[in-house]
C-alpha positions as CSV (number, residue, x, y, z in Angstrom):
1,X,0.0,0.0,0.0
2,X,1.3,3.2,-0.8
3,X,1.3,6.4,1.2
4,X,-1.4,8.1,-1.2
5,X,-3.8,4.9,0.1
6,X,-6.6,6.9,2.1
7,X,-7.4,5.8,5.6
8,X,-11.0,5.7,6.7
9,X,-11.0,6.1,10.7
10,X,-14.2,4.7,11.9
11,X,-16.0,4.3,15.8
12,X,-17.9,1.4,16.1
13,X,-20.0,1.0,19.8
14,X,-20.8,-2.3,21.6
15,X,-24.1,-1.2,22.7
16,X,-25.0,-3.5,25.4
17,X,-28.6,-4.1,27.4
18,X,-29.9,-6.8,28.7
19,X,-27.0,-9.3,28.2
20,X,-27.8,-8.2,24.4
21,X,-25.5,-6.6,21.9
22,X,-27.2,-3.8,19.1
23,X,-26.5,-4.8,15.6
24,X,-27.5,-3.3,12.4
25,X,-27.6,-4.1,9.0
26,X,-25.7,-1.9,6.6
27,X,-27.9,-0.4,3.9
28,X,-27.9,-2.9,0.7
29,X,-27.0,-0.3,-1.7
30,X,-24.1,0.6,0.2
31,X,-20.2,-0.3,0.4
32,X,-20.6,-4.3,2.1
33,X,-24.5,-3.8,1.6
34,X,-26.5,-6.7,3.5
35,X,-23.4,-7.3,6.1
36,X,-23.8,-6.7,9.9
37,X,-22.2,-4.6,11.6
38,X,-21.4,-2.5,15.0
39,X,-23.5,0.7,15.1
40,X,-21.1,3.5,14.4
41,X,-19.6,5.5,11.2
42,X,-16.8,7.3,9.7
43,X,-14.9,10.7,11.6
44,X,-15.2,14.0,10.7
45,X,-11.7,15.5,10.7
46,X,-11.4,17.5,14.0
47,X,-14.0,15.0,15.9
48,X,-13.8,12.8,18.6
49,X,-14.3,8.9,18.0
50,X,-16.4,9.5,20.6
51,X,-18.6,12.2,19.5
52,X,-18.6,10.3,15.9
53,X,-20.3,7.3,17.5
54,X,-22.8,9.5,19.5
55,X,-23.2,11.2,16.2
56,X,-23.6,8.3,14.4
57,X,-25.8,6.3,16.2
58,X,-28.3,9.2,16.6
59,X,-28.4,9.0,12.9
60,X,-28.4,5.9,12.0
61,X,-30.7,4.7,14.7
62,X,-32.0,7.4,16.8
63,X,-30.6,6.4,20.2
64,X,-28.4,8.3,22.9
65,X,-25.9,7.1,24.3
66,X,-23.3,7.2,26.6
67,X,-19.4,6.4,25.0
68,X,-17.6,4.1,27.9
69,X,-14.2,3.1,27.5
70,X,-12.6,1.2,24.1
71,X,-12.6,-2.2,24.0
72,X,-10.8,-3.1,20.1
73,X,-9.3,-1.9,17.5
74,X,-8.9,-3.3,14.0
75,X,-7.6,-2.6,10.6
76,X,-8.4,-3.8,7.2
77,X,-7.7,-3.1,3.9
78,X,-9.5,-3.9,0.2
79,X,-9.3,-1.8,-3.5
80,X,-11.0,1.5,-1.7
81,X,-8.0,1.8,1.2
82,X,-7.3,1.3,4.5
83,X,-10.2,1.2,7.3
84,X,-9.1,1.5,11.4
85,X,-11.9,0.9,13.3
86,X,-12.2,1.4,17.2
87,X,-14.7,-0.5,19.3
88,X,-16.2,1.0,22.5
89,X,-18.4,-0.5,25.0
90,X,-21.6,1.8,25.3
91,X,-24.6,2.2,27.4
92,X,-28.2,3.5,26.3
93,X,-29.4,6.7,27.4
94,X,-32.8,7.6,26.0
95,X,-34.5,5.8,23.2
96,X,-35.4,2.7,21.5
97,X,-33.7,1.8,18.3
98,X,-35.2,1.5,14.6
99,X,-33.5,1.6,11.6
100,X,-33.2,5.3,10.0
101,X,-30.0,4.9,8.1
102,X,-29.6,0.6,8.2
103,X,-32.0,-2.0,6.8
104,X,-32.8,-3.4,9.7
105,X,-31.3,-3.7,13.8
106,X,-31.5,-6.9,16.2
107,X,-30.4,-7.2,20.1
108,X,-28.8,-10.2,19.7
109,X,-27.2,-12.3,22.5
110,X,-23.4,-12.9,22.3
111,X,-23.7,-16.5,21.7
112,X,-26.6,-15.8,18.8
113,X,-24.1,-12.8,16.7
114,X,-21.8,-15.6,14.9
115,X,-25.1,-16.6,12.8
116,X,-25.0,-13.2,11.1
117,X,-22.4,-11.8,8.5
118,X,-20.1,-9.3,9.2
119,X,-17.3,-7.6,7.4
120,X,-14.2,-8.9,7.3
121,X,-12.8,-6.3,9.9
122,X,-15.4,-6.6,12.4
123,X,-15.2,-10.4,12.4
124,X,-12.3,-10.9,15.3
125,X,-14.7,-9.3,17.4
126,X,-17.5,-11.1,16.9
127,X,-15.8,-14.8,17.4
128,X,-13.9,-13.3,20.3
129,X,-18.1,-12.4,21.4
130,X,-19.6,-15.6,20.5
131,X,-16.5,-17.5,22.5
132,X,-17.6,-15.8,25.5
133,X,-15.2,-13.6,26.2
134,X,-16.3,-11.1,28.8
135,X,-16.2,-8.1,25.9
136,X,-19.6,-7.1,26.7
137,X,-19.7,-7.7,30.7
């Protein structure tokens, strides 16, 4: 990869209730249409990851929440660049979520998210989840 390759920085939240973790299924016309993924999006230059996932999750599912510490981090790369992700456990402050900007969204029990598709970058995560590492506690 060359140094003109761009990087996309992106905050992804573990949104946990219940014992359940928030999912949501990327738009079908989009880049990985159809996959799963962690509630979150792309930074704005000069933001937060923090503020991008609050941001983003308002947006894409019209929920609050509160940013707790990071949990991952992950990097992939395909034709389009390089993506770094960061992962952060997070706690619902006001609403219920339904799918603005996402096909659908499921609470879905750690032992439940291997079933469902994911990218390629997200997919560490998700077996160290279903193995029962305490991620989510």
């Amino acid at each position: 990869m060359s140094e003109a390759t761009p990087t996309v920085e992106v905050a992804a939240g573990l949104i946990v209730r219940d014992g359940k973790i928030l999912i949501a299924q990327r738009l079908s016309n989009a880049h990985l249409g159809g996959l799963w993924e962690f509630p979150g999006g792309k930074r704005q230059p000069d933001e937060s990851f923090e503020a991008c996932l609050i941001r983003e999750v308002m947006e894409e599912l019209g929920l609050t929440i509160a940013v707790d510490e990071q949990v991952a981090s992950a990097e992939y790369h395909d034709a389009g660049g390089r993506v770094q992700l960061r992962f952060y456990r997070c706690t619902v402050l006001a609403g219920e979520p339904r799918p603005i900007e996402c096909e659908a969204c499921r609470w879905v029990a750690p032992t439940e998210i291997a079933a469902y598709p994911f990218p390629p970058a997200d997919l560490p995560l998700v077996h160290q989840i279903a193995s029962g590492q305490q991620i989510i506690a």
